[in-house]
N, CA, C and O of each residue as an XYZ file, in Angstrom:
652
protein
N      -1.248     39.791     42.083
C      -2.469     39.151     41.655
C      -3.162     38.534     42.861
O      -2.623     38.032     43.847
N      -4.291     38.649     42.632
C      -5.239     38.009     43.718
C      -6.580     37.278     43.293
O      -6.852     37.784     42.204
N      -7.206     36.678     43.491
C      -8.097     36.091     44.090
C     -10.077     37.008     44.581
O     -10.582     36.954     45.703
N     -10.406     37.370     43.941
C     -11.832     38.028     44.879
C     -12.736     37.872     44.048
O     -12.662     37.603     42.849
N     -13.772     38.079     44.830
C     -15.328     38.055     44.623
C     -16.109     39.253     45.047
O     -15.997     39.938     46.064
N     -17.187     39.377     43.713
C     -18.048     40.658     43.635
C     -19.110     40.508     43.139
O     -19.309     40.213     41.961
N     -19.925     40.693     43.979
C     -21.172     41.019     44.390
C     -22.486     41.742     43.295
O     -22.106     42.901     43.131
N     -23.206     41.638     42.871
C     -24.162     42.596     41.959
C     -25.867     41.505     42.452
O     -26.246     40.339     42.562
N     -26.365     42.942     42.595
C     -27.961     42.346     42.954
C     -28.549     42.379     41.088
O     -28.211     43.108     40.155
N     -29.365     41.432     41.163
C     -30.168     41.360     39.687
C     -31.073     42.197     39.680
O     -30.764     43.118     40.436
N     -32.626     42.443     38.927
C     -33.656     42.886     38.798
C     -34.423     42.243     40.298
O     -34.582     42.979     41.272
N     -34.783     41.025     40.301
C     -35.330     40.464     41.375
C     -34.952     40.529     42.505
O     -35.638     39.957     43.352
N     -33.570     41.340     42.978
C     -33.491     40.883     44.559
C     -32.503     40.377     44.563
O     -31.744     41.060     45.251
N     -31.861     39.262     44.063
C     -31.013     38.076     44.289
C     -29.807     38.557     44.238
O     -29.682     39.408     43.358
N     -28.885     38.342     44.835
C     -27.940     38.792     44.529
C     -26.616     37.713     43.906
O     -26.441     36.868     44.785
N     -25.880     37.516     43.009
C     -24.952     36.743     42.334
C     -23.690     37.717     42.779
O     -23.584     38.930     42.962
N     -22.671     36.453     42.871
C     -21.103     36.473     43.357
C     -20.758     36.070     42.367
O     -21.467     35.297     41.722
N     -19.150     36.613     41.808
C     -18.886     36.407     40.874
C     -17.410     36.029     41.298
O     -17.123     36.761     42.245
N     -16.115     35.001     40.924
C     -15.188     35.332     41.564
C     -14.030     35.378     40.259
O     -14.235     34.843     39.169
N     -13.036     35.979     40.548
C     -12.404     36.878     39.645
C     -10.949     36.948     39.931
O     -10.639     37.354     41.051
N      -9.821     36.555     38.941
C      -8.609     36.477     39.207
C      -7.871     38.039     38.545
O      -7.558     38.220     37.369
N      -7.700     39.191     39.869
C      -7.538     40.491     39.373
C      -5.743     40.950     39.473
O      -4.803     40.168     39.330
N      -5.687     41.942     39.662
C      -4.465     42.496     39.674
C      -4.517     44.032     39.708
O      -5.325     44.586     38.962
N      -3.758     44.741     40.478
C      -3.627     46.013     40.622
C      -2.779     47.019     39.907
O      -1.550     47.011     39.841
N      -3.459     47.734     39.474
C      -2.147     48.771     38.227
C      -2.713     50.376     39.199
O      -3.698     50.657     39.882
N      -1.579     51.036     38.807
C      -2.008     52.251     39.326
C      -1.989     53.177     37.769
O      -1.118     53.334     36.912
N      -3.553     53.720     37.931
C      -4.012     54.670     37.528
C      -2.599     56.315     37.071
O      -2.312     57.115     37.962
N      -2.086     56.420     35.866
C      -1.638     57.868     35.763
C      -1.975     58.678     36.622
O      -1.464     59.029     37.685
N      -3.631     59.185     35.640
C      -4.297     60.211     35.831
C      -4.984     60.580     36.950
O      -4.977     61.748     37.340
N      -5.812     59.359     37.732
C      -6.374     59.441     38.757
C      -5.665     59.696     40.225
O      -5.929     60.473     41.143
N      -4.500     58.549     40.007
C      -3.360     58.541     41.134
C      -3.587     57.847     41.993
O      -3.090     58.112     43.088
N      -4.228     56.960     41.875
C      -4.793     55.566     42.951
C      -4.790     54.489     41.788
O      -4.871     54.703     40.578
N      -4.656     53.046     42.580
C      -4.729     51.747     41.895
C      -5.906     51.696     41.120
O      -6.623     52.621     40.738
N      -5.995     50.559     40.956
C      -7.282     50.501     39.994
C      -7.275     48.886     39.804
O      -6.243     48.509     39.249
N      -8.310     47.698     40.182
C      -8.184     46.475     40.077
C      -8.644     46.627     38.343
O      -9.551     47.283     37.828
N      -7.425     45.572     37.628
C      -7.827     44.994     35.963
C      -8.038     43.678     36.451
O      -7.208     43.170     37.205
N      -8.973     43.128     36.129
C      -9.639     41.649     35.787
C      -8.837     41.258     34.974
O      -8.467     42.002     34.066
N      -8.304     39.794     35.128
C      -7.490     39.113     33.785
C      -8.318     37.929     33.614
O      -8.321     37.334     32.537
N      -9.086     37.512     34.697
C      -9.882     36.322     34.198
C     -11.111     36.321     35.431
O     -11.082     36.645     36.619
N     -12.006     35.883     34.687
C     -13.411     35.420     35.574
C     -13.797     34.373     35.368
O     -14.000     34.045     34.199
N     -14.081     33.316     36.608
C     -14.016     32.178     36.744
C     -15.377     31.934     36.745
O     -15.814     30.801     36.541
N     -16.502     33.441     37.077
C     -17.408     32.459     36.665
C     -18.616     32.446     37.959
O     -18.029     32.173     39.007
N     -19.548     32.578     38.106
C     -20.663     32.594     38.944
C     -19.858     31.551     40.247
O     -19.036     30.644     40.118
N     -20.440     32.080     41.371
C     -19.101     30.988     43.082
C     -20.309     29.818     42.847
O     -20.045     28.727     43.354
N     -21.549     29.920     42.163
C     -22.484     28.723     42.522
C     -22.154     27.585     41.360
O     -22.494     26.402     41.386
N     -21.342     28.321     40.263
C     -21.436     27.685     39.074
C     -19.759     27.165     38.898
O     -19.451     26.489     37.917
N     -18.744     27.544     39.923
C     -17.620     27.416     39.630
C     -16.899     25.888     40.090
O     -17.208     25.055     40.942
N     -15.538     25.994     38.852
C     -15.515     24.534     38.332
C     -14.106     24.416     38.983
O     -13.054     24.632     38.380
N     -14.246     23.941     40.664
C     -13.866     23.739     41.574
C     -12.060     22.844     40.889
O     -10.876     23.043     41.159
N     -12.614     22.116     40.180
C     -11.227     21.446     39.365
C     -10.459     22.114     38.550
O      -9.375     21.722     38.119
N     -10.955     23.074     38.327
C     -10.363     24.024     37.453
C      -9.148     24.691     38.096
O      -8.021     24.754     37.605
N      -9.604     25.242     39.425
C      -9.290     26.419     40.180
C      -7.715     25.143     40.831
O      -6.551     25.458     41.080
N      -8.117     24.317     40.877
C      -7.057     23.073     41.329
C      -6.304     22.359     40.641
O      -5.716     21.403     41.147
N      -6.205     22.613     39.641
C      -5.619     22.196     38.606
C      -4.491     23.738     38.422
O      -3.266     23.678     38.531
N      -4.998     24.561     38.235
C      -4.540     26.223     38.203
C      -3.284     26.162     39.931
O      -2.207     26.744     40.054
N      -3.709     25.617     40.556
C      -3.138     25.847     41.759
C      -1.735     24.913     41.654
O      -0.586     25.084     42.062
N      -2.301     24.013     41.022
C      -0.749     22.683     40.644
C      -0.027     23.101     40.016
O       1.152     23.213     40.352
N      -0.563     23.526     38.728
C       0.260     24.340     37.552
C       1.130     25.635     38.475
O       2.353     25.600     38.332
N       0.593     26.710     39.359
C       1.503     27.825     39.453
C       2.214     27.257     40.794
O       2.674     28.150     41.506
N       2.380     25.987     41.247
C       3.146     25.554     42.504
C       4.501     25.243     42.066
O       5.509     25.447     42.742
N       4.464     24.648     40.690
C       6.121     24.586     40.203
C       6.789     25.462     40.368
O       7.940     25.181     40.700
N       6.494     26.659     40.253
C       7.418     27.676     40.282
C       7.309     28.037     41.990
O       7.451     29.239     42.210
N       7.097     27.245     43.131
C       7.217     27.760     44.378
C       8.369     27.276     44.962
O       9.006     26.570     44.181
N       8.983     27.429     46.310
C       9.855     26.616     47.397
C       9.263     25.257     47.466
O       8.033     25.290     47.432
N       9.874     23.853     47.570
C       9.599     22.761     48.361
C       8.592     23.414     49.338
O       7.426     23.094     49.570
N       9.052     24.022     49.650
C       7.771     23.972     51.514
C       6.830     24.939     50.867
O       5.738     24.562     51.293
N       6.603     26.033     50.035
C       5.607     26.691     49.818
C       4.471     25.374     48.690
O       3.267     25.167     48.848
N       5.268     24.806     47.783
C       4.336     23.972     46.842
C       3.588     22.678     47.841
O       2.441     22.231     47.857
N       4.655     22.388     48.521
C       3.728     21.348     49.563
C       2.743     21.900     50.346
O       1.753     21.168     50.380
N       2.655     22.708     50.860
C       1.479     23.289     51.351
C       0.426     24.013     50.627
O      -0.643     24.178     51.214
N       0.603     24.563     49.192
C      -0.273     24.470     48.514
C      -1.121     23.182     47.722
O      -2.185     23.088     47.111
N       0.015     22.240     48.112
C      -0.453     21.101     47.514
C      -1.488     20.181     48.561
O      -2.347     19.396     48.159
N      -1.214     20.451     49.830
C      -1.972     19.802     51.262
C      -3.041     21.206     51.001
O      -4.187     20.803     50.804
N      -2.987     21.986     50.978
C      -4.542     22.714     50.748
C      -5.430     22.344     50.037
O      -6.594     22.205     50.412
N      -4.831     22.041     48.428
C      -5.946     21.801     47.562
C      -6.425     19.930     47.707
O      -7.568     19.587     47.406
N      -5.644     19.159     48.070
C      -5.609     18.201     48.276
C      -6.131     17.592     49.363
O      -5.221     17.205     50.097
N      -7.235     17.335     49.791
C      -7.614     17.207     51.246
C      -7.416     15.875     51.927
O      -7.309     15.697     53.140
N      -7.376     14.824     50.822
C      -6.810     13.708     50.883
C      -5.116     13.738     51.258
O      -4.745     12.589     51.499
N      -4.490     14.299     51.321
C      -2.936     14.437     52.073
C      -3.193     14.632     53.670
O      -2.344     14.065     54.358
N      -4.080     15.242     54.295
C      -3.706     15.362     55.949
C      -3.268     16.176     56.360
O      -3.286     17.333     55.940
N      -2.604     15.611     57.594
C      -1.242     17.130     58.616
C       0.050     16.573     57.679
O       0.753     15.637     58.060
N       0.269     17.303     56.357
C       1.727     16.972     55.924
C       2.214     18.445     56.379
O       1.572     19.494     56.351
N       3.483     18.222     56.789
C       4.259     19.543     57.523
C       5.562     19.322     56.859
O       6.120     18.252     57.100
N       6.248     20.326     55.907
C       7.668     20.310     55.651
C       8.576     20.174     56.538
O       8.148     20.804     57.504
N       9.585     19.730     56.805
C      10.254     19.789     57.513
C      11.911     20.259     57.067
O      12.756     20.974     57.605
N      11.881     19.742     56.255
C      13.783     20.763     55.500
C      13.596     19.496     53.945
O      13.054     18.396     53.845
N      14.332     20.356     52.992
C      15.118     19.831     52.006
C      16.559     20.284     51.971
O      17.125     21.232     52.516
N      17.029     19.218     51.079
C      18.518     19.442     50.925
C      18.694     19.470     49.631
O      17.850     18.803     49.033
N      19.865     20.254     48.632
C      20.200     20.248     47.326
C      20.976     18.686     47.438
O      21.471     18.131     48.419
N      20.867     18.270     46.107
C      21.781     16.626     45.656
C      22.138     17.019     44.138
O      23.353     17.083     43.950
N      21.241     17.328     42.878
C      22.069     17.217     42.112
C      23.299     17.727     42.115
O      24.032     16.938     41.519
N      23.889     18.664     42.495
C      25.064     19.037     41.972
C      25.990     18.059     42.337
O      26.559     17.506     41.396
N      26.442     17.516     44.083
C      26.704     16.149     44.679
C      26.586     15.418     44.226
O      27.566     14.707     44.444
N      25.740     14.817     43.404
C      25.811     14.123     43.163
C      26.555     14.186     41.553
O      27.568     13.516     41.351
N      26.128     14.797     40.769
C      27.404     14.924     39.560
C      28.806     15.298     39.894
O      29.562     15.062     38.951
N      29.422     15.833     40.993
C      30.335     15.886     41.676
C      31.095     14.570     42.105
O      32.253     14.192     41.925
N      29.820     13.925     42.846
C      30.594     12.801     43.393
C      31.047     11.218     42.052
O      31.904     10.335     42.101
N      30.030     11.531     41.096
C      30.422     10.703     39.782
C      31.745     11.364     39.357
O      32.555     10.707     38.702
N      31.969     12.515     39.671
C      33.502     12.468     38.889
C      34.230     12.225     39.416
O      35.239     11.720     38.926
N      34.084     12.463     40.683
C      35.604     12.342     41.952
C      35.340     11.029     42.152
O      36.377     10.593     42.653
N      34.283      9.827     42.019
C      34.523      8.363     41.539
C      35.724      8.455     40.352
O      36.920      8.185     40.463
N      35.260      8.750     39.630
C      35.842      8.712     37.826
C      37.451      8.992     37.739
O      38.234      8.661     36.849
N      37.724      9.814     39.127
C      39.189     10.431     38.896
C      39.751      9.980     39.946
O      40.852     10.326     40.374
N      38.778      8.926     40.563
C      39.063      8.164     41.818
C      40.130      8.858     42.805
O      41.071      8.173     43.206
N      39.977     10.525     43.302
C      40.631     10.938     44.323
C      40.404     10.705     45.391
O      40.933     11.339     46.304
N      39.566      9.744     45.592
C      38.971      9.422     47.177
C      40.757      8.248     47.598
O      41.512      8.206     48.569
N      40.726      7.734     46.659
C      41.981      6.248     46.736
C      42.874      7.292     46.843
O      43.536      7.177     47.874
N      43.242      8.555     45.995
C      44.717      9.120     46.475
C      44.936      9.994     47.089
O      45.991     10.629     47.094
N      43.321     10.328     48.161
C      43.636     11.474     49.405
C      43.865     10.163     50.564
O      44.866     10.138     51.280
N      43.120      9.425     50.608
C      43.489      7.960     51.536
C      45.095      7.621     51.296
O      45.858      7.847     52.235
N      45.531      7.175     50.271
C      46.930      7.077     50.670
C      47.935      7.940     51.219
O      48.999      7.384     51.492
N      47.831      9.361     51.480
C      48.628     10.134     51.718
C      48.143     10.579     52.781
O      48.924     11.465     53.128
N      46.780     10.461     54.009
C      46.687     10.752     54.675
C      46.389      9.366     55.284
O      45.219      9.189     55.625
N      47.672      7.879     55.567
C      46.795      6.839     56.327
C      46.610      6.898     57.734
O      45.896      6.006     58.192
N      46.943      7.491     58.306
C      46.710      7.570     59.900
C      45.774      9.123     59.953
O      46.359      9.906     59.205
N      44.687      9.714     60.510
C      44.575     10.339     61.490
C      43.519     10.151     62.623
O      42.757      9.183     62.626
N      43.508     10.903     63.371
C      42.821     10.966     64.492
C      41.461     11.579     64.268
O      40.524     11.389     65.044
N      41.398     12.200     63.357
C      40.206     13.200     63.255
C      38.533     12.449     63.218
O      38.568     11.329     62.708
N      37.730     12.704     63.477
C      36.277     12.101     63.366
C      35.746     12.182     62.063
O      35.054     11.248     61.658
N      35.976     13.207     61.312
C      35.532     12.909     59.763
C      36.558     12.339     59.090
O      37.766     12.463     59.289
N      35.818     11.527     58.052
C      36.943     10.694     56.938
C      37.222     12.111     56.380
O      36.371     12.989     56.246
N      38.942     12.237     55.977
C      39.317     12.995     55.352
C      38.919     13.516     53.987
O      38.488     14.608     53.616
N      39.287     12.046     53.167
C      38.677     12.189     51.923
C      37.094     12.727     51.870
O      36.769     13.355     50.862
N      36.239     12.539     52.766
C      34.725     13.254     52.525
C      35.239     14.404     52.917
O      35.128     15.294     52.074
N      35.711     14.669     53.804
C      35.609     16.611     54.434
C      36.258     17.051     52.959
O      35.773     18.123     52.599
N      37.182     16.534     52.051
C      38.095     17.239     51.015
C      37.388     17.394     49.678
O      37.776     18.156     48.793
N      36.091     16.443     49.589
C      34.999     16.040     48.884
C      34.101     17.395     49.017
O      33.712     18.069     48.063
N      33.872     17.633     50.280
C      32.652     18.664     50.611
C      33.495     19.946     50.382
O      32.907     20.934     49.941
N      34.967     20.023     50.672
C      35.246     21.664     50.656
C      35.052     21.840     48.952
O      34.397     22.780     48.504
N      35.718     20.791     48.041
C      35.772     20.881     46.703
C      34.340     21.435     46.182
O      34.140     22.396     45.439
N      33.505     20.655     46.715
C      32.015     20.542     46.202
C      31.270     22.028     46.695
O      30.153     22.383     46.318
N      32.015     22.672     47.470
C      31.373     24.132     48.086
C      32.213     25.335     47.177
O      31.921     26.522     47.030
N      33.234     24.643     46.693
C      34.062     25.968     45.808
C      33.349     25.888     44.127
O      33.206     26.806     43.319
N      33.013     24.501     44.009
C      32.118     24.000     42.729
C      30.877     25.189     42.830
O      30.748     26.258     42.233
N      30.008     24.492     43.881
C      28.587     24.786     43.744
C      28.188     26.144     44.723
O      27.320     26.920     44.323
N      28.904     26.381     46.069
C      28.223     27.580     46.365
C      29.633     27.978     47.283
O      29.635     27.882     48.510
N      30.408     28.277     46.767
C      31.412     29.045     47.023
C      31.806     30.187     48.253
O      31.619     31.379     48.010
N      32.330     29.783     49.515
C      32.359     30.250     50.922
C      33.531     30.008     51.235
O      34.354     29.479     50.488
N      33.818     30.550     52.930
C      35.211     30.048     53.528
C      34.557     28.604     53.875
O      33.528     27.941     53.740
N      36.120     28.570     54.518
C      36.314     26.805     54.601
C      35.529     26.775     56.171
O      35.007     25.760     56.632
N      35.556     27.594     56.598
C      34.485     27.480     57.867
C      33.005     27.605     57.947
O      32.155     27.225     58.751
N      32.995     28.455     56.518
C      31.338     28.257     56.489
C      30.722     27.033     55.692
O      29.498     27.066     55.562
N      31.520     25.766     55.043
C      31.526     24.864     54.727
C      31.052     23.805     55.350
O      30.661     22.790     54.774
N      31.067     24.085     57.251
C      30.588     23.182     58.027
C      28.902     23.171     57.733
O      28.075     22.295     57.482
N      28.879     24.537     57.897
C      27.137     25.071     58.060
C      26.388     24.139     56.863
O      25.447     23.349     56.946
N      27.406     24.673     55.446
C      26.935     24.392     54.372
C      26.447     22.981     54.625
O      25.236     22.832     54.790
N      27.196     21.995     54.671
C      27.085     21.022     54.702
C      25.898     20.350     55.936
O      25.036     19.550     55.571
N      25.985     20.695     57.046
C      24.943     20.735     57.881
C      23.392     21.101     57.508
O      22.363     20.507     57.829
N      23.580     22.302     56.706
C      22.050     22.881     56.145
C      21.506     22.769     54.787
O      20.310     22.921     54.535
N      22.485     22.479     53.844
C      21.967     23.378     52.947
C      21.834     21.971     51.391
O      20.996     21.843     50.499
N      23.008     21.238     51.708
C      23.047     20.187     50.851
C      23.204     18.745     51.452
O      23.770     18.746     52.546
N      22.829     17.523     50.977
C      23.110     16.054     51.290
C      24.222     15.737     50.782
O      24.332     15.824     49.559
N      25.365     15.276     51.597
C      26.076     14.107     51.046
C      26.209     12.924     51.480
O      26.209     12.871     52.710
N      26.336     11.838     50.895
C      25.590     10.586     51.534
C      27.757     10.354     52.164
O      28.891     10.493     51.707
N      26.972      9.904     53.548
C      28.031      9.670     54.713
C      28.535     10.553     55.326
O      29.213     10.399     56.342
N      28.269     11.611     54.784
C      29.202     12.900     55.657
C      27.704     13.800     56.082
O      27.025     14.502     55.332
N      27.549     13.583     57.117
C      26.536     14.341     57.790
C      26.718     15.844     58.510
O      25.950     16.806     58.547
N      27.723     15.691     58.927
C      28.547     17.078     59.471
C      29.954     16.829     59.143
O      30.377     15.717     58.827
N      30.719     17.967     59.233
C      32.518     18.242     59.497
C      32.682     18.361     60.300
O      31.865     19.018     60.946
N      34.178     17.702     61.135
C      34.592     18.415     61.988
C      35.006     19.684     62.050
O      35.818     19.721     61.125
N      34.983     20.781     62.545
C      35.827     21.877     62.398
C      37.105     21.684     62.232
O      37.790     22.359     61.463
N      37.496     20.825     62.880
C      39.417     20.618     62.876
C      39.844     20.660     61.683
O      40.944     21.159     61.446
N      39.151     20.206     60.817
C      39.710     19.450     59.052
C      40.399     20.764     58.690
O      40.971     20.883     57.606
């Protein structure tokens, strides 16, 4: 689907733009596309600028974080230079981390591991491998990445590899 405008001169000379939300089907018989009109918005002198922006909000839900924000800084001129910069997944972490509160394994990976040396708290690295076999399921080495890119957990910012 697209977006265009077309052109027709009147009796007098003048010529009127029309702009038009189309879509391409291909023709059986002919064997080339063929634009179908699904909606016309309507003379470009006469068109109802809120409309077309309102239409743009509505089909942004269904985009990426970074694709809806930038449709949203287009139609919005009042937003500025907003520039995405990354999101991270949380719900699942976070219903994760309410249970492993609830079954309080954080208290009985701490007692059985009280000494180490390592730079990540144990109990979080054992938190994040659990939470990657839960929600997006990898080796235990691609668990670092995961955690680096792809989801938030509050305190554990990276893994060590060692874990």
């Amino acid at each position: 689907m697209y977006i265009r405008t077309i052109s027709r001169k009147n009796k007098d000379g003048s010529s009127v733009t029309y702009v038009q939300l189309a879509h391409n089907e291909r023709h059986s018989e002919k064997g080339f596309s063929v634009a179908k009109v699904i909606y016309n918005f309507g003379r470009i002198d006469e068109l109802d600028v809120e409309q077309l922006r309102r239409l743009v909000k509505s089909i942004s839900r269904f985009l990426s974080p970074q694709d809806a924000l930038e449709a949203k800084a287009a139609v919005d001129h009042s937003s500025g230079d907003i520039q995405f910069k990354s999101c991270r997944s949380f719900g699942g972490i976070y219903l994760l981390d309410a249970l492993w509160r609830q079954l309080r394994l954080e208290s009985v990976i701490e007692k059985d591991i009280e000494q180490s040396n390592c730079r990540t708290p144990i109990s979080k690295a054992v938190f994040a491998m659990t939470s990657n076999r839960c929600l997006a399921p990898s080796s235990k080495l691609a668990v670092t990445e995961w955690v680096e890119r792809d989801v938030y957990i509050p305190g554990l910012p990276v893994i060590d590899i060692q874990v």
